[in-house]
C-alpha positions in Angstrom: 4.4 -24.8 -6.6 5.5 -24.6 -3.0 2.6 -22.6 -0.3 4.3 -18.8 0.3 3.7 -16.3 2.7 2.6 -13.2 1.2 2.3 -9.0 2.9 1.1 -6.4 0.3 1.1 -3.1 0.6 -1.8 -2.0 -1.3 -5.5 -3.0 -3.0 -8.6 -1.2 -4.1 -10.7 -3.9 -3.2 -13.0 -2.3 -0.2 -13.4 0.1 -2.1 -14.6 -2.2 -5.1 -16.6 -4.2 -3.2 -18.1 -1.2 -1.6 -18.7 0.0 -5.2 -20.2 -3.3 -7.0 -21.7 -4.7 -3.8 -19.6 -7.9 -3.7 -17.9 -9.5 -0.9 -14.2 -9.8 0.3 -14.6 -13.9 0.1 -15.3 -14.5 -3.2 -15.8 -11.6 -6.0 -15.1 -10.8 -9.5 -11.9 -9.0 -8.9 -8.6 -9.5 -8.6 -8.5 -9.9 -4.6 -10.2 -12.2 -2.8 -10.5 -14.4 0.6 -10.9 -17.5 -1.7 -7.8 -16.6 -4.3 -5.3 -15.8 -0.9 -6.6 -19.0 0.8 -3.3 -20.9 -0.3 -1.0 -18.8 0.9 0.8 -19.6 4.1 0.5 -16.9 5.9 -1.4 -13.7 4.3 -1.3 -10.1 5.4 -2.9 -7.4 3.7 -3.1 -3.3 3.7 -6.2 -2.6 2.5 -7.1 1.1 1.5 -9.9 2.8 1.7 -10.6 5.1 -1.2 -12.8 7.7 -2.6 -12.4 10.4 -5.2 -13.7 13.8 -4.3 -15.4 15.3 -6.8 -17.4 12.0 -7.4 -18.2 11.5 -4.1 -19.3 15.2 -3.7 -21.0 15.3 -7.5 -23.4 12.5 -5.0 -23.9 15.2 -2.4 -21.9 12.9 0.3 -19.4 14.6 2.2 -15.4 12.6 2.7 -16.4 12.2 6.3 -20.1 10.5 5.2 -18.1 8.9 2.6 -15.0 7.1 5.1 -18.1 6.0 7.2 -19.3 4.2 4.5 -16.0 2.6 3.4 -15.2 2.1 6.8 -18.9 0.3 7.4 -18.2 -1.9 4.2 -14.7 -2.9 5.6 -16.2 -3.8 9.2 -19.1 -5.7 8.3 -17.1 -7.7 5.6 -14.5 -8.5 8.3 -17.4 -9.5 10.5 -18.9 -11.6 8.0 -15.6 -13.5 7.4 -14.5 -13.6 11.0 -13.3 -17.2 10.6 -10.7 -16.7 7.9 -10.2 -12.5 8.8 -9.0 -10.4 11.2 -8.5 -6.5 11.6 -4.7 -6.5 13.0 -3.1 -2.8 14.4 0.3 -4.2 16.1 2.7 -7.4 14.4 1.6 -9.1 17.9 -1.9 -9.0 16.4 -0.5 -10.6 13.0 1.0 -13.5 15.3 -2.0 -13.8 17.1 -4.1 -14.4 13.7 -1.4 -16.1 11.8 -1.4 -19.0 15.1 -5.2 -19.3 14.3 -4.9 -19.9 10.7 -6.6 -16.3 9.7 -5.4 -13.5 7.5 -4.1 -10.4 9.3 -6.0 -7.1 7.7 -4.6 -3.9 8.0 -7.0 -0.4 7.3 -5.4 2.6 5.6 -6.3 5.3 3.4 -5.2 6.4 0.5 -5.4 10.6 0.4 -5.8 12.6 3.0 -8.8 14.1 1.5 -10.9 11.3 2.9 -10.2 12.6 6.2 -10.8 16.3 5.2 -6.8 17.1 5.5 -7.5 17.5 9.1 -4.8 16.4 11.5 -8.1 16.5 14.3 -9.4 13.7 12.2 -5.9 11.2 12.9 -6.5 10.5 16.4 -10.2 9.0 15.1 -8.5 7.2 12.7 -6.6 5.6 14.5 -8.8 4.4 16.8 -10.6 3.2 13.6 -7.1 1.0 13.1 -6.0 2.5 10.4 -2.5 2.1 10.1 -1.3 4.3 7.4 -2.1 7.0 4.9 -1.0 8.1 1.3 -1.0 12.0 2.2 -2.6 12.6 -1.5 -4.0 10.8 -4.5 -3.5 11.7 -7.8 -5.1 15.6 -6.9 -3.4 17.7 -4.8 -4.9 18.6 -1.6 -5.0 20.6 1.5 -1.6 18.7 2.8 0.4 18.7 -0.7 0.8 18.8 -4.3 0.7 15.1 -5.9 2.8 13.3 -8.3 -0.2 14.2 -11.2 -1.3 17.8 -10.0 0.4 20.2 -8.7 4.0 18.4 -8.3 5.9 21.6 -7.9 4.5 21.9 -4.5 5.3 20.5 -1.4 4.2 19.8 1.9 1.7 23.1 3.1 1.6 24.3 7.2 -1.6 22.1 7.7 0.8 19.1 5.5 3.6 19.1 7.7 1.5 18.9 11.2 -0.8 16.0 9.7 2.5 14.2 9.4 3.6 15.2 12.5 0.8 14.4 14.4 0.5 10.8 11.8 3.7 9.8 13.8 2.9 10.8 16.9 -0.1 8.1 16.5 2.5 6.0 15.1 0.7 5.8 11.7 2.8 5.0 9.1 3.1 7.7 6.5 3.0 6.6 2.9 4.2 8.6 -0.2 3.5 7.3 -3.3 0.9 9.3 -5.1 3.0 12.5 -3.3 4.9 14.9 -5.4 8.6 15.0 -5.2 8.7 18.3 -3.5 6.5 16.5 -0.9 8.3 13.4 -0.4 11.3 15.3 0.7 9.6 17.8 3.1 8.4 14.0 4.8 11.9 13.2 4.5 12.8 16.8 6.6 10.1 15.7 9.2 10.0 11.7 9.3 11.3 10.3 12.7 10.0 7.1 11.8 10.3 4.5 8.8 7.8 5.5 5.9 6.2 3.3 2.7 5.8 4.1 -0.8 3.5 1.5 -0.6 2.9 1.0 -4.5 5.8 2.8 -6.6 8.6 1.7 -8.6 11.6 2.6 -10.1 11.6 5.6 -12.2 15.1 5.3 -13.7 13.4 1.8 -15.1 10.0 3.4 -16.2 10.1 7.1 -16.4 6.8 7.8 -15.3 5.6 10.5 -12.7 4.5 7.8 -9.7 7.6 6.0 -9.9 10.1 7.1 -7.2 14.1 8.6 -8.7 17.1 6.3 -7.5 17.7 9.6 -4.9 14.4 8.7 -3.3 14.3 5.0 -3.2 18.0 5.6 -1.6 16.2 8.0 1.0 13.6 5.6 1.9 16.5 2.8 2.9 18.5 5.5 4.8 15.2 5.9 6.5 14.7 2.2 7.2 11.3 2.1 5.0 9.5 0.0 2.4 8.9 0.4 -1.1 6.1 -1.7 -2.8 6.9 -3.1 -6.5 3.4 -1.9 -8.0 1.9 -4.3 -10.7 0.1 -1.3 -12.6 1.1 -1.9 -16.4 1.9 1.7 -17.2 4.2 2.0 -13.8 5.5 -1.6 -15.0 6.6 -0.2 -18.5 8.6 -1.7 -21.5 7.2 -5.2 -22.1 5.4 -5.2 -19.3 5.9 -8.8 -18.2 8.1 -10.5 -15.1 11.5 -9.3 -16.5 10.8 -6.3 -16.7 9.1 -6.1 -13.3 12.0 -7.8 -12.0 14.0 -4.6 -13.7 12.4 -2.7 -10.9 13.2 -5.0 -8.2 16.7 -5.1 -9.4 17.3 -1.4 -9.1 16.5 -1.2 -5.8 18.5 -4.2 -4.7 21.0 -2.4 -6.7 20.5 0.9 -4.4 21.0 -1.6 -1.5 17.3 -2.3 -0.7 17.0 -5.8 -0.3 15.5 -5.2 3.3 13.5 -2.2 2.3 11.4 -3.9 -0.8 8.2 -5.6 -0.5 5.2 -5.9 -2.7 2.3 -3.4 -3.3 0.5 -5.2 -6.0 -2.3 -2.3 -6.4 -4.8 -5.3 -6.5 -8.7 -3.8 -7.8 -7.3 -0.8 -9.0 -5.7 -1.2 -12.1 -4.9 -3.2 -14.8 -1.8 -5.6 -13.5 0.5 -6.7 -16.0 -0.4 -9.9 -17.7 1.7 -12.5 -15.7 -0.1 -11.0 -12.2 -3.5 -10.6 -13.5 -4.7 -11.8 -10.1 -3.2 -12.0 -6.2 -3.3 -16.0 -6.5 -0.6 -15.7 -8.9 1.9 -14.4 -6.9 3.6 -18.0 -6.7 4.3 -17.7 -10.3 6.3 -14.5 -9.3 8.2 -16.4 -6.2 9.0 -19.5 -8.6 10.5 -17.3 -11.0 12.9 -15.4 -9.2 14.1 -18.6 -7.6 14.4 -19.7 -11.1 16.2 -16.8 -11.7 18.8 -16.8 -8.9 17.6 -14.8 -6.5 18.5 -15.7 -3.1 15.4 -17.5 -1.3 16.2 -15.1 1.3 16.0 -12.2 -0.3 12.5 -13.4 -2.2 11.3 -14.5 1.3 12.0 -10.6 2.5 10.5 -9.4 -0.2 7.2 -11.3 0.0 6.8 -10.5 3.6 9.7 -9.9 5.9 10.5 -6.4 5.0 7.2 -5.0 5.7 6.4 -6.5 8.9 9.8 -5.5 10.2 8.2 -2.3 9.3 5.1 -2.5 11.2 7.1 -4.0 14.2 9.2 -0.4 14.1 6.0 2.5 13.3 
């Protein structure tokens, strides 16, 4: 199996090792320094991600409780320096790509974790983080979510946290948002966005995936949506064709340079072919197998989203 290059959009697995008290090089997940160590050239978004109501249920507050995440995603950085680096620019991914190391972005996923407060962002971003699901499955201050709530869209307090997100040229990500909210970020965007782990929902009806009207917005817009290996957001037989259903659809909507992967690594269960990120070549191999332009797989593996990250 030929070496691949390889940007995803999205894992859980800060968050999980935070959690379990493992480490980023080698753990019992489905991400890992050891499992990506074959891949040409490896760039990751990882999230950092906290529910609410458990985190308060421990009397920690979401600022106490990003500190911590934020801690656990330092000091595994630091403690990995050789093969890791925290990258906020693509000249930063060059820079750790020409020494051999992985390129690590920080985001969040739901704005709760920064209290909904746009006078949190400018922090943030000095943090590095370089992009932010506006919700989670609740709704929150900013907007209703694809789960709770998905009648309502983007609230005062919403629109100026995106606003001031692209202002700090932090890439604003939608999937987890409502529909309502997507397009009051489409109203506001000046910049590309991500759904950085949604599929197709005219392939699998179900309430994360993103309508043909918005995956079409997101291209108009220059974005990126990531093919999320979640079972349930997978649907049908819940193997390569039928992720490959997904894929098709939005090369169908004239995507090809506005899909990449968003695998959802460490925080769900993946479908069976993808149980783990070191099995992404398996993925590659068949879509070459299958026809698919080497080009095209290439810009879907990790083109389209550092074109991204060149633009924010």
């Amino acid at each position: 199996m030929k070496p691949i290059s390889v940007f995803d959009a999205h894992c859980d697995t800060i968050s999980r090792c935070c959690h379990l008290h493992e480490g980023l090089r080698s753990n019992s997940g489905q991400l890992s320094l050891e499992r990506t160590s074959g891949f040409i050239r490896y760039c990751q978004f990882f999230a950092l991600w906290a529910d609410r109501e458990a985190a308060e249920a421990k009397g920690c507050s979401m600022e106490d409780t990003y500190r911590t995440l934020l801690n656990c995603f330092q000091k595994q950085l630091a403690c990995n320096s050789h093969t890791i680096v925290q990258c906020r620019t693509a000249r930063d991914v060059e820079l750790a790509h020409s020494r051999g190391k992985t390129a690590a972005f920080l985001t969040v996923e739901g704005g709760e974790l920064l209290d909904c407060d746009p006078a949190r962002l400018a922090q943030a971003a000095e943090d590095g983080v370089t992009a932010i699901n506006l919700t989670w499955n609740h709704a929150n201050a900013l907007s209703g979510s694809s789960l709770e709530h998905p009648e309502q869209g983007l609230t005062p307090v919403g629109r100026q946290f995106v606003s001031a997100m692209e202002n700090l040229h932090i890439l604003v990500d939608v999937s987890h948002l409502s529909e309502t909210g997507f397009w009051d970020v489409m109203e506001i965007a000046r910049r590309p966005i991500i759904a950085s782990h949604s599929n197709a929902k005219s392939v699998r009806d179900h309430t994360r995936n993103l309508t043909d009207e918005q995956i079409t917005a997101i291209i108009d817009n220059q974005g990126v949506i990531g093919l999320n290996f979640y079972k349930d957001f997978v649907g049908g037989s819940q193997d390569l064709d039928m992720l490959r259903a997904h894929l098709d659809r939005i090369l169908e909507l004239g995507g090809a340079a506005n899909v990449g992967l968003g695998g959802d690594w460490d925080g769900c269960d993946t479908i069976d072919a993808l149980p783990s990120i070191d099995k992404l070549g398996c993925f590659y191999e068949y879509l070459l197998c299958h026809g698919y332009n080497e080009t095209v797989v290439r810009d879907l593996f990790y083109n389209n989203l550092m074109r991204v990250v060149r633009q924010r």
